[in-house]
Backbone as a chain_set.jsonl record, in Angstrom:
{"seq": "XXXXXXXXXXXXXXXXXXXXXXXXXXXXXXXXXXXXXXXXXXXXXXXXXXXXXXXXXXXXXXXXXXXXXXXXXXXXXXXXXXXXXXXXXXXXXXXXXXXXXXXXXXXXXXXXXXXXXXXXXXXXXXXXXXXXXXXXXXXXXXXXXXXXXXXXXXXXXXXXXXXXXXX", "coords": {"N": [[-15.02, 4.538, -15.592], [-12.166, 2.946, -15.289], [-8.568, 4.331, -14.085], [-6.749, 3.509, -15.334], [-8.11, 2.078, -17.714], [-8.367, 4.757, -18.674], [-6.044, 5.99, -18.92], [-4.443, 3.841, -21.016], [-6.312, 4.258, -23.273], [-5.877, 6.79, -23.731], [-3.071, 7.088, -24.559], [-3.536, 5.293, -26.687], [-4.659, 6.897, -28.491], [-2.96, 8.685, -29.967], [-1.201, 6.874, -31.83], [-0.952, 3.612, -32.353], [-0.588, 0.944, -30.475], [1.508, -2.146, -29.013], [1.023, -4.342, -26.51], [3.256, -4.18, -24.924], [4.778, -1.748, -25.961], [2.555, -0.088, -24.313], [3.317, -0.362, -21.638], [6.068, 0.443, -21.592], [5.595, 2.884, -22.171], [4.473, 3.946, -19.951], [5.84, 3.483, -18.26], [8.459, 4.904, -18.693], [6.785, 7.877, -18.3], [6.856, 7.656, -15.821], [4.223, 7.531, -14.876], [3.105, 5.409, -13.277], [3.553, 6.728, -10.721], [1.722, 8.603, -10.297], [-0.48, 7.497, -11.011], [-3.075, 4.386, -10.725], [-1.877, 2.182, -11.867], [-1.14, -0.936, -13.121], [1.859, -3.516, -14.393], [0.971, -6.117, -15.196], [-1.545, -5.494, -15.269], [-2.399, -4.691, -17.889], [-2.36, -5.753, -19.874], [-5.355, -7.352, -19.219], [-6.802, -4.753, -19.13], [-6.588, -4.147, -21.754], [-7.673, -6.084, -22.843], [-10.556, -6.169, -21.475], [-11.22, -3.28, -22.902], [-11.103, -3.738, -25.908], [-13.239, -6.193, -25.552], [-15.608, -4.327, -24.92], [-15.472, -2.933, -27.073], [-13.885, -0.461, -27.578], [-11.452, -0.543, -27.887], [-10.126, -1.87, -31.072], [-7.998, -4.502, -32.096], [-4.727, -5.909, -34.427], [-3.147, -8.019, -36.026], [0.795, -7.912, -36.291], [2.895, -9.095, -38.101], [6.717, -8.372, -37.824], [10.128, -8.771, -39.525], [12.018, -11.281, -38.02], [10.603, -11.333, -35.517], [8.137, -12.052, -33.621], [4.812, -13.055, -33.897], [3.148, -9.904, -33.502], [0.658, -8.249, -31.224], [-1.601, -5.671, -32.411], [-2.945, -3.107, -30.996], [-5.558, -0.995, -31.647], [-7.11, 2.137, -31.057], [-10.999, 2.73, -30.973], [-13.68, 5.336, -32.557], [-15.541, 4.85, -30.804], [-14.513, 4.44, -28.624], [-12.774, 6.599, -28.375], [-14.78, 8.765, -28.58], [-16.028, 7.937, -25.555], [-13.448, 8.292, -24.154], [-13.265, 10.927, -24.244], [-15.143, 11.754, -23.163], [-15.043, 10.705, -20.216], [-12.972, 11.836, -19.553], [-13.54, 14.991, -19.523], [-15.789, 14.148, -17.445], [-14.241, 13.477, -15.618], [-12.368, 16.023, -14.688], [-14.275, 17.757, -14.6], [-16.063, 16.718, -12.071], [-14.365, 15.011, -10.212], [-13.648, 12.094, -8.519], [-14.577, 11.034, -5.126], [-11.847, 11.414, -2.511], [-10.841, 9.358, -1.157], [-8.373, 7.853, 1.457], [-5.726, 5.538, 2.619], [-3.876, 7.358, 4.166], [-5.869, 8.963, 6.166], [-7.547, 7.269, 6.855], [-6.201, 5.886, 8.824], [-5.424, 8.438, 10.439], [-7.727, 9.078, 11.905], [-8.273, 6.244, 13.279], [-5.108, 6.11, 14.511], [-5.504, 6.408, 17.17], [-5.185, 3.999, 18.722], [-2.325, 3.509, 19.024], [0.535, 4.596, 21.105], [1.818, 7.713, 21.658], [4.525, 8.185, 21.136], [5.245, 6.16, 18.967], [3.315, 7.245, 17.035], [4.207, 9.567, 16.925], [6.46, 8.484, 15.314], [5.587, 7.356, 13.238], [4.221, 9.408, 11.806], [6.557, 11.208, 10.827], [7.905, 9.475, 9.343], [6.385, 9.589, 7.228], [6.526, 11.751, 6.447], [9.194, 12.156, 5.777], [8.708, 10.219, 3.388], [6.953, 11.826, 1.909], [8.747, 13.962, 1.046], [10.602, 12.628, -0.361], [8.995, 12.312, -2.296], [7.858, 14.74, -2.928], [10.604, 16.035, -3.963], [10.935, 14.088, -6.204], [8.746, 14.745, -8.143], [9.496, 17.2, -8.498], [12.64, 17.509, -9.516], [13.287, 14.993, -10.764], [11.34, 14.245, -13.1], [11.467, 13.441, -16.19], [12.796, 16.197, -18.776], [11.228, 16.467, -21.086], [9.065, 15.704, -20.583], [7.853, 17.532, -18.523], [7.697, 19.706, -20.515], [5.483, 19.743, -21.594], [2.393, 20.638, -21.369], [0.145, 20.243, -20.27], [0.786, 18.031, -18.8], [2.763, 19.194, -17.51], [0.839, 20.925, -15.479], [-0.663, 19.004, -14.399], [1.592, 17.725, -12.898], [2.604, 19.99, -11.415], [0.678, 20.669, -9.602], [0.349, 18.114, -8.415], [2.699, 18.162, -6.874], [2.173, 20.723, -5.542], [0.202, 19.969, -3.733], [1.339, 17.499, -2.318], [3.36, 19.713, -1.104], [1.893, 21.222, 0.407], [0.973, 19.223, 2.068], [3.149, 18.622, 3.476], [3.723, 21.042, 4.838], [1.393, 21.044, 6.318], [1.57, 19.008, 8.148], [4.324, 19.873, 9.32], [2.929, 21.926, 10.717], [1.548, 20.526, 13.409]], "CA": [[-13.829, 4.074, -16.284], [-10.79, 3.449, -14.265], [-7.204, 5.176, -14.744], [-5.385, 2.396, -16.014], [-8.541, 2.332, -19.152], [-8.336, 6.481, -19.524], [-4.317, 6.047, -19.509], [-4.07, 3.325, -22.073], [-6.801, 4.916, -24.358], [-5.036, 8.32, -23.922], [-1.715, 6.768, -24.693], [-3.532, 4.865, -28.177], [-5.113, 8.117, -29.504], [-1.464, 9.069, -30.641], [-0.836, 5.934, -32.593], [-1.691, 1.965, -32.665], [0.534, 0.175, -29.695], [1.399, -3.371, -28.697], [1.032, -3.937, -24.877], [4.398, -3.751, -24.085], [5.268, -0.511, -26.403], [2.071, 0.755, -23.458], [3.759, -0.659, -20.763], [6.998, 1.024, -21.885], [5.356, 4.736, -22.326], [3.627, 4.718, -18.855], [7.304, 3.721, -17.301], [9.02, 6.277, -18.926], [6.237, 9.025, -18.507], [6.465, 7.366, -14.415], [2.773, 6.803, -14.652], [2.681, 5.052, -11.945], [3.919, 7.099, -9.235], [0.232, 9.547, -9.984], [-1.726, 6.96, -11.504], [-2.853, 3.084, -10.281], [-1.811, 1.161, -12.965], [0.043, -1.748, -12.922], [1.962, -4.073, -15.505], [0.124, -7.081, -15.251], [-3.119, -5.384, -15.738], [-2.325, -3.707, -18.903], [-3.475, -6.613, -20.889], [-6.331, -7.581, -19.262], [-7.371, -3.596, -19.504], [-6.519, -3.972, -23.278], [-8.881, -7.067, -23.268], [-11.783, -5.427, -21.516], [-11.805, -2.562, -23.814], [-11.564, -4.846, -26.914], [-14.486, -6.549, -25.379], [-16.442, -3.285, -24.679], [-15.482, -2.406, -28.373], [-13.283, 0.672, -27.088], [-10.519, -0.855, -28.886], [-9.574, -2.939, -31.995], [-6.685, -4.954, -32.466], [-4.539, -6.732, -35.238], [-1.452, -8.773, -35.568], [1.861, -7.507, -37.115], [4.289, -9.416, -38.172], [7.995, -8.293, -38.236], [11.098, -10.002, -39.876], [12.827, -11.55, -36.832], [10.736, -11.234, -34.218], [7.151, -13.289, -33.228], [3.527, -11.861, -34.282], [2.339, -9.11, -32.437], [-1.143, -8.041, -31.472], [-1.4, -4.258, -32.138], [-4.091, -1.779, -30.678], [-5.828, 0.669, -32.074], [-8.362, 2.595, -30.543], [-12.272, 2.755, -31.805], [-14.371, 6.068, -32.648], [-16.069, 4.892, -29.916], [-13.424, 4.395, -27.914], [-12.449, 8.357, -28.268], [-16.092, 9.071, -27.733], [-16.034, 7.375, -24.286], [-12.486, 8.972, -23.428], [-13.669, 12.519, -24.004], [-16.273, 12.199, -21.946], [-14.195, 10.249, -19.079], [-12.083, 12.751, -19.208], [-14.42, 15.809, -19.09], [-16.292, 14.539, -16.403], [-12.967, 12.997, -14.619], [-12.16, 16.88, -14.567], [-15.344, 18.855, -13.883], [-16.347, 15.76, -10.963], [-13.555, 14.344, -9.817], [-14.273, 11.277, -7.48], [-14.456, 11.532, -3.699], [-10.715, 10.736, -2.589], [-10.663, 8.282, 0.039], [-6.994, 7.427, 1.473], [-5.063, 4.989, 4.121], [-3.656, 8.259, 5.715], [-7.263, 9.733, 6.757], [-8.403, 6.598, 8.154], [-5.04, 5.757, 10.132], [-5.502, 9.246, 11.284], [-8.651, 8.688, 12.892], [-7.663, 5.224, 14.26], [-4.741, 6.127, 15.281], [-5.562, 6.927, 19.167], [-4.435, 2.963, 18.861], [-1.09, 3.658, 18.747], [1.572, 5.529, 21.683], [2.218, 9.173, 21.108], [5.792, 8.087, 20.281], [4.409, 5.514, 17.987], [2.172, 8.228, 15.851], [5.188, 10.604, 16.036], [7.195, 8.131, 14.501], [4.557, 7.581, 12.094], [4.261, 11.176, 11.019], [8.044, 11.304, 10.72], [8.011, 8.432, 8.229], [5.426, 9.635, 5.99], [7.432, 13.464, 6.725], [9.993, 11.647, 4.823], [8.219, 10.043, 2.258], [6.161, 12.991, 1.01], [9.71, 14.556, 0.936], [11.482, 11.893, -1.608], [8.077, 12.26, -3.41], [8.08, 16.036, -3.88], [11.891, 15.759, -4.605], [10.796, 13.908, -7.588], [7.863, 15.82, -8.807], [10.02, 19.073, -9.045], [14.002, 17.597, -9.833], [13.512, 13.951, -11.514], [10.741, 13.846, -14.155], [12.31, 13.8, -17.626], [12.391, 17.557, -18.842], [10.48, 16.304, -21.995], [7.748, 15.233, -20.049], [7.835, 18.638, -18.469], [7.327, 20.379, -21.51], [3.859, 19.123, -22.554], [1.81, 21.766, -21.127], [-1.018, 19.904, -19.547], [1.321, 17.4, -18.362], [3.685, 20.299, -16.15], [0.046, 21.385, -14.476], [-0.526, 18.098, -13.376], [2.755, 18.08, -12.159], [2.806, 21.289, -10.612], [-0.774, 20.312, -8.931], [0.874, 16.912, -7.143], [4.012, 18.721, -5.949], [1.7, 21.248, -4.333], [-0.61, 19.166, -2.798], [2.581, 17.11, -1.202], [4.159, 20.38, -0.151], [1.062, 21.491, 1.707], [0.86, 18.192, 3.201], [4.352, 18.601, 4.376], [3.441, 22.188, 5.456], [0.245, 20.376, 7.793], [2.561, 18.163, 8.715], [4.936, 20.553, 10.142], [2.125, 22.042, 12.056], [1.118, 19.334, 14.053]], "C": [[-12.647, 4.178, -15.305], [-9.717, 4.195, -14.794], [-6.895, 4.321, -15.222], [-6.642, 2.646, -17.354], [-8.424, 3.952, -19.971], [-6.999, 6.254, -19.89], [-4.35, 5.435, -21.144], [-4.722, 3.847, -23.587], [-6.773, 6.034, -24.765], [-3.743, 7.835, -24.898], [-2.154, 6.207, -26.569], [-4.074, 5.862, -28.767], [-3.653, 9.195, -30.372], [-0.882, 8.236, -31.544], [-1.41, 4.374, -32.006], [-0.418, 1.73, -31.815], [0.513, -1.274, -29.551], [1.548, -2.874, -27.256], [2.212, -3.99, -24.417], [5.234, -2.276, -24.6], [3.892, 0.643, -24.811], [2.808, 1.044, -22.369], [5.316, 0.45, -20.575], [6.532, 2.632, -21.538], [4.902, 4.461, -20.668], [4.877, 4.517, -18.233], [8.029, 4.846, -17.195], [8.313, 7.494, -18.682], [5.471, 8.952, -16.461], [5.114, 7.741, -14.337], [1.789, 5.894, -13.216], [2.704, 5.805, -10.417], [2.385, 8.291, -9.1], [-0.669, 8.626, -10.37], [-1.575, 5.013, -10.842], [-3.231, 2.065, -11.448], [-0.774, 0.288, -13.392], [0.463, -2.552, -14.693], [0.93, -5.212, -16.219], [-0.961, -6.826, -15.882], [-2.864, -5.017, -16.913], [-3.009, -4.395, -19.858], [-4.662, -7.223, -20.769], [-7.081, -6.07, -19.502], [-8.012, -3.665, -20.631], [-7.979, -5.046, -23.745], [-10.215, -6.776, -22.967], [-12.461, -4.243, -22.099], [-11.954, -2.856, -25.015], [-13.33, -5.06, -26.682], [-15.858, -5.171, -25.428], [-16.356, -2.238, -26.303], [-14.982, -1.1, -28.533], [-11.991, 0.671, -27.831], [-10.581, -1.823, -29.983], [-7.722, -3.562, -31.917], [-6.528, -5.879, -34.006], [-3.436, -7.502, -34.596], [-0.269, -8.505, -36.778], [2.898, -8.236, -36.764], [5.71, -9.34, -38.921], [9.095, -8.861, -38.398], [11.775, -10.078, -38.715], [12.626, -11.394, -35.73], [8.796, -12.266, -34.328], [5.815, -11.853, -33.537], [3.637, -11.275, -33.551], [0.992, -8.494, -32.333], [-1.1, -6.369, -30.923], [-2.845, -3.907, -31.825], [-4.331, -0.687, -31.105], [-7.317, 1.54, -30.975], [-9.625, 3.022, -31.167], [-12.859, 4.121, -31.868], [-15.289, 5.987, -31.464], [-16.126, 5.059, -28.834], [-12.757, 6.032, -27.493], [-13.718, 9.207, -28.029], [-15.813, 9.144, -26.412], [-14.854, 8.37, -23.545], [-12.696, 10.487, -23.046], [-14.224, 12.522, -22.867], [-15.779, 11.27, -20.81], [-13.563, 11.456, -18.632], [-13.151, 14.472, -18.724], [-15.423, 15.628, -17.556], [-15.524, 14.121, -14.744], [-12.271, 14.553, -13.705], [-13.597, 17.844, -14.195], [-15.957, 17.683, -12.522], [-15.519, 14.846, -11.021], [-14.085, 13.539, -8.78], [-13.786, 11.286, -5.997], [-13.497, 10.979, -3.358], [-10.684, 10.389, -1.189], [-8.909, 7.789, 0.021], [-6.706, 6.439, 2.982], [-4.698, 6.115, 4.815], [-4.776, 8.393, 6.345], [-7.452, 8.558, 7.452], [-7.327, 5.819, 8.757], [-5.116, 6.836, 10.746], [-6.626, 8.908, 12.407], [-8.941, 7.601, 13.632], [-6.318, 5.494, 15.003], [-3.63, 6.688, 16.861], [-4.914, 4.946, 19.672], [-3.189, 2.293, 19.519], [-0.656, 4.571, 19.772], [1.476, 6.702, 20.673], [3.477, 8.78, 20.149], [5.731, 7.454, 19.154], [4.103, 6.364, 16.333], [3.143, 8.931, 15.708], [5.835, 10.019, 14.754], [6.742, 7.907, 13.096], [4.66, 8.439, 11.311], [5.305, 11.518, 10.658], [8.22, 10.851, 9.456], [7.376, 9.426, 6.992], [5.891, 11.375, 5.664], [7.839, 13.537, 5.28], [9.21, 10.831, 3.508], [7.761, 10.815, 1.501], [7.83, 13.802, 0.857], [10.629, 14.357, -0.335], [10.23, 12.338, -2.606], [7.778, 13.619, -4.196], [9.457, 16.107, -4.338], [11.766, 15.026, -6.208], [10.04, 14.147, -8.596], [8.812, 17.016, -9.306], [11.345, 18.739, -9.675], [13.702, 16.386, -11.125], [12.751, 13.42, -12.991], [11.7, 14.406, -15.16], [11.727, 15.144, -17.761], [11.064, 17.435, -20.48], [9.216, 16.29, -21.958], [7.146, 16.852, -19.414], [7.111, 19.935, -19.397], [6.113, 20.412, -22.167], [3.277, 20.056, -21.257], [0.881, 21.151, -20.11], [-0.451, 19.072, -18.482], [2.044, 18.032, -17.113], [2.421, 20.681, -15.344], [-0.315, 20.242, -13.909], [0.894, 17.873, -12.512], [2.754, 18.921, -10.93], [1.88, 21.244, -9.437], [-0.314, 19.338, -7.99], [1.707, 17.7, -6.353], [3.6, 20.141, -5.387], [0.872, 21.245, -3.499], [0.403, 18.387, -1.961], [3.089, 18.28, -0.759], [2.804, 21.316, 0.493], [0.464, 20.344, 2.556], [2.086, 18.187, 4.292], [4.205, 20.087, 5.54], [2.046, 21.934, 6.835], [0.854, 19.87, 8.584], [3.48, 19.233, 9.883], [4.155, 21.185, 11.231], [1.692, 21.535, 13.261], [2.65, 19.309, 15.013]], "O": [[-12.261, 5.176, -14.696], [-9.847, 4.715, -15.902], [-6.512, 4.854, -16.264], [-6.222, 3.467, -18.17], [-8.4, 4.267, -21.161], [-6.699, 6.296, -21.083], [-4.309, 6.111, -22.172], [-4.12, 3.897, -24.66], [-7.33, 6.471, -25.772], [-3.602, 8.367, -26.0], [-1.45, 6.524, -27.527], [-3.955, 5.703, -29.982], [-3.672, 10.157, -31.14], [0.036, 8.746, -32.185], [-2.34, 4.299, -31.202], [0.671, 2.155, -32.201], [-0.522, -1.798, -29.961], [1.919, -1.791, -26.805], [2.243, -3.803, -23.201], [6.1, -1.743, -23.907], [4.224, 1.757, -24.406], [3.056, 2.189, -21.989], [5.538, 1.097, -19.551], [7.109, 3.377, -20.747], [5.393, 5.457, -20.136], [5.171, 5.47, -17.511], [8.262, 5.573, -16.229], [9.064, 8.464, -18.794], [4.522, 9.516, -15.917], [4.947, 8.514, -13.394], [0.704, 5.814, -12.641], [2.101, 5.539, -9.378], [2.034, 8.736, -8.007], [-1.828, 8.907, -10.066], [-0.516, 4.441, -10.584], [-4.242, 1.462, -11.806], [0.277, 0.646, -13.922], [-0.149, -2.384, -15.748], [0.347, -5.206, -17.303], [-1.437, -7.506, -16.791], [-4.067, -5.034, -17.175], [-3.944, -3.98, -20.541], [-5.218, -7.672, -21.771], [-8.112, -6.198, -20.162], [-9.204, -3.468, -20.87], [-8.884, -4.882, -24.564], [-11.09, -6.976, -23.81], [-13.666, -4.0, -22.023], [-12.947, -2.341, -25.53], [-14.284, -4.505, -27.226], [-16.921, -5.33, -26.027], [-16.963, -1.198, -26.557], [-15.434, -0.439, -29.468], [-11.501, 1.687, -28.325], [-11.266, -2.797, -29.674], [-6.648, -2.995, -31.722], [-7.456, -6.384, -34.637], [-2.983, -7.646, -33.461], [-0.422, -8.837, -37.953], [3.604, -8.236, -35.755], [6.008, -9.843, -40.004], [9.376, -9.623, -37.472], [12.198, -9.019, -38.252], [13.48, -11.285, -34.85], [8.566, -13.066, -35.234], [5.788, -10.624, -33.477], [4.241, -11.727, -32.579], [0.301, -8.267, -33.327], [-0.805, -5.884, -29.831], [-3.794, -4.434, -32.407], [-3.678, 0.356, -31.063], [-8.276, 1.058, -30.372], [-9.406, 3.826, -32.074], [-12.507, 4.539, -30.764], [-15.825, 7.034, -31.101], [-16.995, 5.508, -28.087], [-12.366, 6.385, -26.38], [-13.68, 10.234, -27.352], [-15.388, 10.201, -25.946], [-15.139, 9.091, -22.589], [-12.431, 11.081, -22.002], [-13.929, 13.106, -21.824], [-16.865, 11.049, -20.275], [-13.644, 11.958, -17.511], [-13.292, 14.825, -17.553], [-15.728, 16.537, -16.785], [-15.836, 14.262, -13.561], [-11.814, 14.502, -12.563], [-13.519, 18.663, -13.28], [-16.533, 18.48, -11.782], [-15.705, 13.866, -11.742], [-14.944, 14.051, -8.063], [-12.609, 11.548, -5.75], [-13.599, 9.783, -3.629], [-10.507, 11.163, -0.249], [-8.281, 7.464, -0.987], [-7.271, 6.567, 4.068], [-5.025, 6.162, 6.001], [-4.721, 7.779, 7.411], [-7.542, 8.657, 8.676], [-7.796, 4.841, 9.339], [-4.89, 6.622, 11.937], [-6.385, 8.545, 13.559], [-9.728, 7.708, 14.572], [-6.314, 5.117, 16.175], [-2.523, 6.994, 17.304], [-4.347, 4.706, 20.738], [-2.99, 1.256, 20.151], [-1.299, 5.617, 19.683], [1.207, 6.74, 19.472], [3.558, 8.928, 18.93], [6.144, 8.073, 18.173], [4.457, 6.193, 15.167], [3.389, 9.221, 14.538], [5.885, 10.526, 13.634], [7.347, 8.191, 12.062], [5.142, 8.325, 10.184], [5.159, 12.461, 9.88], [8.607, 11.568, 8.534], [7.999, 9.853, 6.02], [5.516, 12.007, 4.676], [7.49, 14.162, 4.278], [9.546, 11.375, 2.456], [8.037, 10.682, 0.309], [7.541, 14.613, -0.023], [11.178, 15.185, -1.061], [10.549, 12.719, -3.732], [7.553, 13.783, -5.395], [9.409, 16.319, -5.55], [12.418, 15.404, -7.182], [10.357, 13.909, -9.762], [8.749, 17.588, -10.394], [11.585, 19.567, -10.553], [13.845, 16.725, -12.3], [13.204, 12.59, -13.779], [12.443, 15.386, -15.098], [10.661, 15.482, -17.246], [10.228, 18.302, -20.737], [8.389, 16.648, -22.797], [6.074, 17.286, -19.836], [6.293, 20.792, -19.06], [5.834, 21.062, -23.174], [3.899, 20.041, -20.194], [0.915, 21.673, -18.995], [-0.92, 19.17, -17.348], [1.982, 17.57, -15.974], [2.791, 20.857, -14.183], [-0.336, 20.337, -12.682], [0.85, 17.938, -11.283], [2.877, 18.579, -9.754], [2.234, 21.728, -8.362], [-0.496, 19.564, -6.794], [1.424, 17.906, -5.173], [4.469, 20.791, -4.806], [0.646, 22.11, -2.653], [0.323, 18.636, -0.758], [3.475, 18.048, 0.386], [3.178, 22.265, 1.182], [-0.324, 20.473, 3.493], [2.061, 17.883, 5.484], [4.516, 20.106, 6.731], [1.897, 22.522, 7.907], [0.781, 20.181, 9.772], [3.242, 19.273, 11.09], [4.483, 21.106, 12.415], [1.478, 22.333, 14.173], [2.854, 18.407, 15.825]]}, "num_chains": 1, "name": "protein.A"}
């Protein structure tokens, strides 16, 4: 199951959404900046778990505005997530990244080059723990499971910054 199907069928086990009330929660709950899930996809997601019978939908229509096609999520559908999630957490999948294999290419690249490199990405992991620890809403904070993922990114970036400095 990818992230973008655990997100959205996390996000409908709290209530019945339309795809832009999803689209909305994963902005506000910056979703994207730990997880790869874009806008676009949200409705074909919604449509392949439909299809896979993970979700249901209807259509609600409110005075003054155009049908809408709501989501609910299936018994089956919360089946499936459990166990995504359980084994998303006891076997997590082997994390392959662009840094690791620019590291080991690149001998490509000038010294000054690779410093500047390492500089860059110094600074990036820098804005990125800056907003792990100062910028998430404090609401978001407060959800218990939610602050240890948190807490988990912004100390995996500050022992990257701490490798980093070694080097």
């Amino acid at each position: 199951m990818t992230h973008s199907e655990v997100i959205i069928l996390r996000l409908l086990t709290r209530r019945d959404l339309y795809g832009y009330q999803i689209d909305q929660l994963i902005e506000e709950n910056k979703m994207r900046y730990w997880a790869d899930i874009g806008f676009s996809s949200i409705y074909n997601v919604l449509n392949k778990l439909e299809n896979k019978a993970l979700v249901s939908s209807y259509y609600v229509k409110e005075q003054g505005s155009p049908k809408r096609k709501v989501y609910r999520i299936s018994e089956q559908g919360r089946t499936e997530l459990r166990g995504e999630v359980k084994r998303m957490l006891a076997e997590p999948s082997d994390h392959h990244d662009d840094f690791a294999v620019a590291l080991v290419s690149s001998d490509v690249l000038s010294d000054s080059e690779f410093q500047q490199c390492l500089a860059e990405y110094r600074s990036y992991l820098q804005r990125k723990l800056q907003f792990f620890r100062e910028e998430l809403p404090q609401r978001t904070i407060q959800k218990q499971r939610v602050a240890m993922a948190i807490e988990r990114f912004a100390r995996i970036i500050a022992a990257e910054i701490q490798w980093l400095d070694e080097k």
